[in-house]
N, C-alpha and C positions, 0 to 999 in steps of 0.2 A: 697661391691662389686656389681658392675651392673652385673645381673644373665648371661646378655646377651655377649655370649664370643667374636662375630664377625656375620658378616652379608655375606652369601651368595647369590647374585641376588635379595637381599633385605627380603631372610627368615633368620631369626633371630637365631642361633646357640647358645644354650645354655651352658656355664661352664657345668651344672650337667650332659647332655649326652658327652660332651669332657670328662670328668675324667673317669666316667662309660667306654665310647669307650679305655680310656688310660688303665683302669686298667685292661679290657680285653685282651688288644696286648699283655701288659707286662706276663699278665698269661699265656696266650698263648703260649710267649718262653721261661718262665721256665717249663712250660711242655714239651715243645719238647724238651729240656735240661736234663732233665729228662728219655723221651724215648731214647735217644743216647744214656746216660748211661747206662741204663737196659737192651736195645733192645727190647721193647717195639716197635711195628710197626709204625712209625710215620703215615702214612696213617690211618690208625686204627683211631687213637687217633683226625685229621684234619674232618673227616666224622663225630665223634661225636660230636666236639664242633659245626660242620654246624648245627647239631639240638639240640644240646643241651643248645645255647646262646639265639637264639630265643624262645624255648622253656620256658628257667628259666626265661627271660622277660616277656611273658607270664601270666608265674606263681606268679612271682612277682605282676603284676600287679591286675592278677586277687584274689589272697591272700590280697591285701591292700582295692581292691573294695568291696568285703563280710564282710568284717569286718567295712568295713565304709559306708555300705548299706543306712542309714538311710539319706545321703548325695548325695550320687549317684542315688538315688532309685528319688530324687526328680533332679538332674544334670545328665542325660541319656547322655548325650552329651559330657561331661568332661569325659568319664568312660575310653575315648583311649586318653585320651590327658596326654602324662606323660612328659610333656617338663619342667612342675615344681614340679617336684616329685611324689612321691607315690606310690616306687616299694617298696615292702620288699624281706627282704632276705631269712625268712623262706618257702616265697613262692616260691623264686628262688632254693633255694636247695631240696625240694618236686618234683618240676616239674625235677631238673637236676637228680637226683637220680632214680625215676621213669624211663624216658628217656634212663639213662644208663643199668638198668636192662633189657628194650625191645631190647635195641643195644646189648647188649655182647650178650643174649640169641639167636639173630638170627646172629652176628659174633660168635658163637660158643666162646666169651675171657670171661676171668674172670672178674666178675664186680666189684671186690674188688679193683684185680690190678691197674683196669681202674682209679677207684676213688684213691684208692693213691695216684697217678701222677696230675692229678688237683686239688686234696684240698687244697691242699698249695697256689696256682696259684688263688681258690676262696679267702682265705684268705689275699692275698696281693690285690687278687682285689677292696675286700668289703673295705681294709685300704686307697685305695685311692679313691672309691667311697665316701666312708663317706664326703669328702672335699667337694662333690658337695651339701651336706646339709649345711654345712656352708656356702656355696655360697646364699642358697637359703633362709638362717635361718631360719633353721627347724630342727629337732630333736636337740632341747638344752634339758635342765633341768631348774631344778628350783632356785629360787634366790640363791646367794651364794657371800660372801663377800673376799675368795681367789684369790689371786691375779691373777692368769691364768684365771678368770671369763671372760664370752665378754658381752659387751653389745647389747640386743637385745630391741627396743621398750624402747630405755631407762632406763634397769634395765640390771643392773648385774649378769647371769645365766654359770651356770654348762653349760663350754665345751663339752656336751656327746659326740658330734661326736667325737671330737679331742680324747676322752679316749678311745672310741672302735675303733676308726682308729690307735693309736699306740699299744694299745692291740691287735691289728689281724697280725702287723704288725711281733712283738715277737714271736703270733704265729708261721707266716710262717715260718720265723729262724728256731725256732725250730722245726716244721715239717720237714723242709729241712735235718737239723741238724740230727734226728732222722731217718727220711727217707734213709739218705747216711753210717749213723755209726751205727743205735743199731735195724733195725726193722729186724724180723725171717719170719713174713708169711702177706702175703698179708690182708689187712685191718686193720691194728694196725693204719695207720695214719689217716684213715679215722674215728676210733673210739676215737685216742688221740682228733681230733679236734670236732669230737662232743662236748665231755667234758670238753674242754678246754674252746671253743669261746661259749659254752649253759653258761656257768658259768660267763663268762665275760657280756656277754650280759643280765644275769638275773639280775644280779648288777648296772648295767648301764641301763639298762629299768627303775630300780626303781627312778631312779632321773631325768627319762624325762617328760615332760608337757603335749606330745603328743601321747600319747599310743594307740595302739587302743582297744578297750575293748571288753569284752565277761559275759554278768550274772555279771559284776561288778569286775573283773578280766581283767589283763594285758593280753592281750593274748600272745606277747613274750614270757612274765613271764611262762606263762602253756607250751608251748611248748617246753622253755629250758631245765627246768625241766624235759620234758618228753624225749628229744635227750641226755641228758646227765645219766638220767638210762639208754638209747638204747646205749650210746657208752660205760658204763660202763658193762652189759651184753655181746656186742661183744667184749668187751677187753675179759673176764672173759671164753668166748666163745672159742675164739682166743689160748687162750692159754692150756686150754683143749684139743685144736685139736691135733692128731698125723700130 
């Protein structure tokens, strides 16, 4: 697929920011789908995504440049250029998380509640951002002779994205699912999905090409690991509380 979606006045509109911008709208109204059910303040909720999208962009991008220093440190020039990839996610959920703790503290809301309602909305997002990697062929994996393999460069590789984009997508489901029938106190979804998408994604890291590394370490890898004891303690947390 040519990266390039369509041409505005002659600048060049990439697939990968189309899908990224698509998976945000869509998140968007299942949150506010969300707030009408709850009564959850929709204003509330509009103020924060204004700083919380830019913000996880951001994070994203600045989380993929430190860890690929050795590249950018000699391309100072590419380090804001993200029209062909190179946001991560864990840097977008750092800066979103961050972000929402300074919003609820000076809206006086609860920053657990807050996150319930978009994690889900993250989750469908990252499911259909992933496509924009496929657009751009990029986070595959490594050879594989299965028939759902794609060919990249001529060799037959591990779909990664297409796994963690239908795995995030189950997620949501089931956040939602959980979300409307079995959750008691605010932050069980925000903890399910830590646990959930750290474990999918430390799985799925193992078999991509392009990792970025740390001391000789995935650093996905260390970080999942480390969000998935964190969602497993606020479960544990959670449910201790009176």
């Amino acid at each position: 697929m040519d990266p390039v979606a369509f041409k505005i006045f002659g600048i060049e509109i990439m697939w990968y920011g189309v899908l990224i911008s698509l998976g945000v709208l869509l998140g968007v109204l299942v949150a506010l789908k969300e707030c009408r059910r709850t009564g959850f303040k929709e204003d509330n909720l509009l103020d924060f995504l204004l700083i919380a999208i830019p913000s996880a962009i951001v994070g994203a991008r600045a989380y993929y440049v430190i860890f690929s220093w050795n590249y950018y440190s000699q391309h100072p020039s590419e380090i804001i250029n993200i029209r062909n990839g190179g946001l991560a996610i864990h840097g977008a959920l750092i800066a979103g998380i961050i972000v929402g703790i300074l919003f609820c503290r000076k809206r006086k809301i609860n920053v657990l509640e807050l996150l319930d309602i978009v994690i889900p909305s993250v989750a469908l997002g990252q499911a259909i951002g992933r496509w924009g990697n496929f657009v751009n062929q990029e986070a595959y994996g490594g050879p594989t002779d299965l028939p759902w393999g794609i060919v990249v460069n001529g060799q037959k590789v591990h779909p990664t994205f297409l796994y963690e984009s239908i795995m995030n997508i189950a997620i949501c489901i089931f956040l939602i699912w959980f979300r409307k029938n079995k959750k008691t106190t605010h932050g069980q979804v925000l903890s399910l999905y830590l646990i959930l998408y750290s474990a999918v994604r430390f799985f799925v890291e193992g078999l991509r090409t392009d990792s970025l590394m740390f001391l000789g370490m995935r650093v996905a890898q260390l970080v999942s690991l480390s969000a998935i004891i964190a969602g497993i303690v606020l479960w544990m947390y959670l449910k201790k509380k009176p």
